[in-house]
Backbone as XML, in Angstrom:
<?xml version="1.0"?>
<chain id="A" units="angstrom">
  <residue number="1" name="UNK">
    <atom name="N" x="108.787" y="70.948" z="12.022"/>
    <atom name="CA" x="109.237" y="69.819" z="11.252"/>
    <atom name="C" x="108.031" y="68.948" z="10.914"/>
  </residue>
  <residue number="2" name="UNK">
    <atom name="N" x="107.833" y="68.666" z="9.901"/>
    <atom name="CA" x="107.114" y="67.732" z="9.094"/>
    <atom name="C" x="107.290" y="66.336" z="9.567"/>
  </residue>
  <residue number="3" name="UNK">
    <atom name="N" x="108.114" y="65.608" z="9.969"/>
    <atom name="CA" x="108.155" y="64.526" z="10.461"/>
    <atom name="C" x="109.139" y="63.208" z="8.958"/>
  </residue>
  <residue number="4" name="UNK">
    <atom name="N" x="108.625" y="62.319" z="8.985"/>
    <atom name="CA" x="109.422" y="61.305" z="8.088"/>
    <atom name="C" x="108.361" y="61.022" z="7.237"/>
  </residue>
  <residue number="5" name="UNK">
    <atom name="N" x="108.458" y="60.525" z="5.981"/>
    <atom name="CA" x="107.119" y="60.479" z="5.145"/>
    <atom name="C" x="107.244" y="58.523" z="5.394"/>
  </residue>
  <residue number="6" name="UNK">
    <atom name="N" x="108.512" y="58.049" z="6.002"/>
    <atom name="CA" x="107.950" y="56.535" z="5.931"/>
    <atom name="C" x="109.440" y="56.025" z="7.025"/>
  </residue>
  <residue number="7" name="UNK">
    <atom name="N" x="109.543" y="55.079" z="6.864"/>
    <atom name="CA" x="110.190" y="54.665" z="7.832"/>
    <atom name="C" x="111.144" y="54.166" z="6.725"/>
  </residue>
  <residue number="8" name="UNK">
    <atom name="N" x="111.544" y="54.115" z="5.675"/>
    <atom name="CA" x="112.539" y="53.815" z="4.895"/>
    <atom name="C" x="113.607" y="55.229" z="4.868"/>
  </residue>
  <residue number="9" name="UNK">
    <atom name="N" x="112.735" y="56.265" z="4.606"/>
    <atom name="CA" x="112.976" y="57.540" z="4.882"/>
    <atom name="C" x="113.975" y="58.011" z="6.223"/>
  </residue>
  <residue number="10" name="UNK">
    <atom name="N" x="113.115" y="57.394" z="6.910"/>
    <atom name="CA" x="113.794" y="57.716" z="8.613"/>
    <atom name="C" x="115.051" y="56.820" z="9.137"/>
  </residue>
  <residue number="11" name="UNK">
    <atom name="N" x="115.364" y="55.924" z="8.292"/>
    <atom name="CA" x="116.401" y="55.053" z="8.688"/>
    <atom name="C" x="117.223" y="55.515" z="7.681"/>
  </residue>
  <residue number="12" name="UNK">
    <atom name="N" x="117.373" y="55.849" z="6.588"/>
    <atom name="CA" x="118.026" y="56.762" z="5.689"/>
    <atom name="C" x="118.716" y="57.757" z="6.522"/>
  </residue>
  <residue number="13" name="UNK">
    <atom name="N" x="118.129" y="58.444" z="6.649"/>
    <atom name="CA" x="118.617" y="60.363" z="7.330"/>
    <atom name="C" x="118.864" y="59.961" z="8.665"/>
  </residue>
  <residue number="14" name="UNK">
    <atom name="N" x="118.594" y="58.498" z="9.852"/>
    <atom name="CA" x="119.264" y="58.957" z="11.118"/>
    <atom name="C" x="120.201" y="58.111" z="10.756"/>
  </residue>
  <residue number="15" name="UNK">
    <atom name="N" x="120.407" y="56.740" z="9.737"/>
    <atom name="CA" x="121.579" y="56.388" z="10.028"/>
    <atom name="C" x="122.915" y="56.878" z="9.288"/>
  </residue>
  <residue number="16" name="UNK">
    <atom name="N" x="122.522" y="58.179" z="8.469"/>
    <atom name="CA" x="123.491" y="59.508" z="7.898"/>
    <atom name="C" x="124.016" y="60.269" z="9.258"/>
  </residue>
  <residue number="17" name="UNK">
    <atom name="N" x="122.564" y="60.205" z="9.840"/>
    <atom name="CA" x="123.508" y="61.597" z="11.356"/>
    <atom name="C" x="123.758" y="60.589" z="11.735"/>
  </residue>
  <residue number="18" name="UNK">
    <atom name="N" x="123.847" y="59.278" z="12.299"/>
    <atom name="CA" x="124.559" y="58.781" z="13.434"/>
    <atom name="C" x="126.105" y="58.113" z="12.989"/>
  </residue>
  <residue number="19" name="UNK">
    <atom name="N" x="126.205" y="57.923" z="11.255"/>
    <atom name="CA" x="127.820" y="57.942" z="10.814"/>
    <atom name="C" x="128.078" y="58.786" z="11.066"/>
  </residue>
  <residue number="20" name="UNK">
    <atom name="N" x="127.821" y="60.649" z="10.612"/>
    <atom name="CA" x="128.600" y="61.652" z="11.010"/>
    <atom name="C" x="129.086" y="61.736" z="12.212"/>
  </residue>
  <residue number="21" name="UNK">
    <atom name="N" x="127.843" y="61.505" z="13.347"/>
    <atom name="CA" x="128.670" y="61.124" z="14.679"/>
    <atom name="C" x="130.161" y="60.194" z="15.246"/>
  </residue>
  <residue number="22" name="UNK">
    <atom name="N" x="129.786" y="59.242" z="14.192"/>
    <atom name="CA" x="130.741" y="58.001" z="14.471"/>
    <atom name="C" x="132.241" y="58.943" z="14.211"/>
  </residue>
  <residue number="23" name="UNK">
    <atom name="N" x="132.277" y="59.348" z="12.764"/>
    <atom name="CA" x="133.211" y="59.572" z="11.996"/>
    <atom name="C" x="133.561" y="60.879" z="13.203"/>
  </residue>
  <residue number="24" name="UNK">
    <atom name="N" x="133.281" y="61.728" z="13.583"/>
    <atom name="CA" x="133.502" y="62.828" z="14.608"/>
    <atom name="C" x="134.547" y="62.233" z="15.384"/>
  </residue>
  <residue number="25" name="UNK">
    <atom name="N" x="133.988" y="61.102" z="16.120"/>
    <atom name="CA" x="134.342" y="60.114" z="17.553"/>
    <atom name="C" x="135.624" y="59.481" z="16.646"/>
  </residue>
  <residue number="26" name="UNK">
    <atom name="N" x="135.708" y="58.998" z="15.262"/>
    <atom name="CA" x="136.835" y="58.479" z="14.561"/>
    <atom name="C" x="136.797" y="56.863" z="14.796"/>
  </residue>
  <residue number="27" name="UNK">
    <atom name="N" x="135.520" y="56.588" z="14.577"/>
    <atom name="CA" x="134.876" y="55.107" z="15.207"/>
    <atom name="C" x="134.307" y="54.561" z="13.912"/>
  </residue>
  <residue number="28" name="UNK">
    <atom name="N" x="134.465" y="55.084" z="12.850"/>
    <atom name="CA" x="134.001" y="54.840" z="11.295"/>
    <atom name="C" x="134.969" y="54.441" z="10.666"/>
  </residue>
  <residue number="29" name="UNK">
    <atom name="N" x="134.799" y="53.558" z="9.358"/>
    <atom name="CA" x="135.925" y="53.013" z="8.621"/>
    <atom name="C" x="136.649" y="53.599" z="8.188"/>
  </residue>
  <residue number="30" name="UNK">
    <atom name="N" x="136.419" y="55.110" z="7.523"/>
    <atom name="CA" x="137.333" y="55.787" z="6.766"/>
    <atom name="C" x="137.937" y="56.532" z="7.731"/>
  </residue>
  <residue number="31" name="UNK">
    <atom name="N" x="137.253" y="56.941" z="9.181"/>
    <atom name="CA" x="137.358" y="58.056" z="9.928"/>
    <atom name="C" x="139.104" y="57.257" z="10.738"/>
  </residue>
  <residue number="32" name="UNK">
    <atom name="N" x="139.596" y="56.048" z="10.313"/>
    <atom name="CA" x="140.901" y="55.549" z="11.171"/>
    <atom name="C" x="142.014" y="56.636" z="10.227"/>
  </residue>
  <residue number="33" name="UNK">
    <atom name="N" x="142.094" y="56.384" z="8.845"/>
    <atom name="CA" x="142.533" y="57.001" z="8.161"/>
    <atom name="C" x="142.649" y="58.300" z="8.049"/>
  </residue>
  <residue number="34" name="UNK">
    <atom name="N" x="143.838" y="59.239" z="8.797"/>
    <atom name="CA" x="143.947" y="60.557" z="9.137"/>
    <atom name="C" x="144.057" y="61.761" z="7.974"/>
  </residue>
  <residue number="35" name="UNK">
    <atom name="N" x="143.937" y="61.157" z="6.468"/>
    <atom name="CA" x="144.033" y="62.155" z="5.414"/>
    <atom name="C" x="142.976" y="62.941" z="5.145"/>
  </residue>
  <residue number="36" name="UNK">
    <atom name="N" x="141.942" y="61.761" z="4.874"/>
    <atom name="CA" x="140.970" y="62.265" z="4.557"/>
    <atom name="C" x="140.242" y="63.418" z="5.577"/>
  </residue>
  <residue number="37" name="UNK">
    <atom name="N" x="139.390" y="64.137" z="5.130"/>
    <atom name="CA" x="138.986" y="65.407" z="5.425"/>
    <atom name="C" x="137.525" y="64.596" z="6.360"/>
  </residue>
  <residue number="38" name="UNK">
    <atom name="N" x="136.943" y="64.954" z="7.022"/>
    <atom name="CA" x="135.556" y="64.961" z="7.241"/>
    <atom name="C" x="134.673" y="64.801" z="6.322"/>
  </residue>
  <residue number="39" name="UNK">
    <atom name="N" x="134.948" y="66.479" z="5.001"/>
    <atom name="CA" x="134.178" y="66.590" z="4.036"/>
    <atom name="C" x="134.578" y="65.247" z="2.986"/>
  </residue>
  <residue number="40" name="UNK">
    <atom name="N" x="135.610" y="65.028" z="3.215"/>
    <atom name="CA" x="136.440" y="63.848" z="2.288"/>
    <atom name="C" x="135.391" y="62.515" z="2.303"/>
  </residue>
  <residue number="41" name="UNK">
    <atom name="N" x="135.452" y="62.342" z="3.675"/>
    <atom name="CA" x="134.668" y="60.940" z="4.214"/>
    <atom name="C" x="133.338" y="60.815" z="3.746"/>
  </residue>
  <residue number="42" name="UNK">
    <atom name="N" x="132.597" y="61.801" z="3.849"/>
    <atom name="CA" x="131.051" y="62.353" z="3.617"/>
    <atom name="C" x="130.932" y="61.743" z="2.220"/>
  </residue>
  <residue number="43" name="UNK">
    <atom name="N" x="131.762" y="62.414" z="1.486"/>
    <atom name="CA" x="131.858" y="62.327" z="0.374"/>
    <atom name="C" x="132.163" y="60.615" z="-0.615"/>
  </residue>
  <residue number="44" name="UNK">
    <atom name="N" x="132.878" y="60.070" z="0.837"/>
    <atom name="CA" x="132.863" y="58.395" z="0.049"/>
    <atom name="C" x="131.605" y="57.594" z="0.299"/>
  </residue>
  <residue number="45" name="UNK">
    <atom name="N" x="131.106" y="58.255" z="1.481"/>
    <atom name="CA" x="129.930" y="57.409" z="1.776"/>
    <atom name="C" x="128.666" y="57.925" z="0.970"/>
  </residue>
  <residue number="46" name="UNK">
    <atom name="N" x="128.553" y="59.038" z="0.311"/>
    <atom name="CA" x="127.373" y="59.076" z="-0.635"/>
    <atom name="C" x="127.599" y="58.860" z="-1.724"/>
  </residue>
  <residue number="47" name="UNK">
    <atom name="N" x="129.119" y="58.293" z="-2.099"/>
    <atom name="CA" x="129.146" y="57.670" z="-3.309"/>
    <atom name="C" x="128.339" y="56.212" z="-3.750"/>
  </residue>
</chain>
């Protein structure tokens, strides 16, 4: 691994993995709401 090219970078991409985590645990805003898919959720937050 190459590492992070900046620290704008690195707070970007861990605080992406640490929602996916949340949303897993069902500790995320959309993740209370039982319709939506995982892929569903992913999908509102990179809107």
């Amino acid at each position: 691994m190459l590492g992070f090219q900046s620290i704008a970078t690195a707070r970007v991409i861990l605080g992406g993995i640490e929602m996916i985590h949340m949303m897993r645990k069902g500790q995320a805003k959309y993740a209370r709401n039982s319709r939506p898919s995982l892929a569903a959720q992913f999908d509102l937050l990179a809107a």
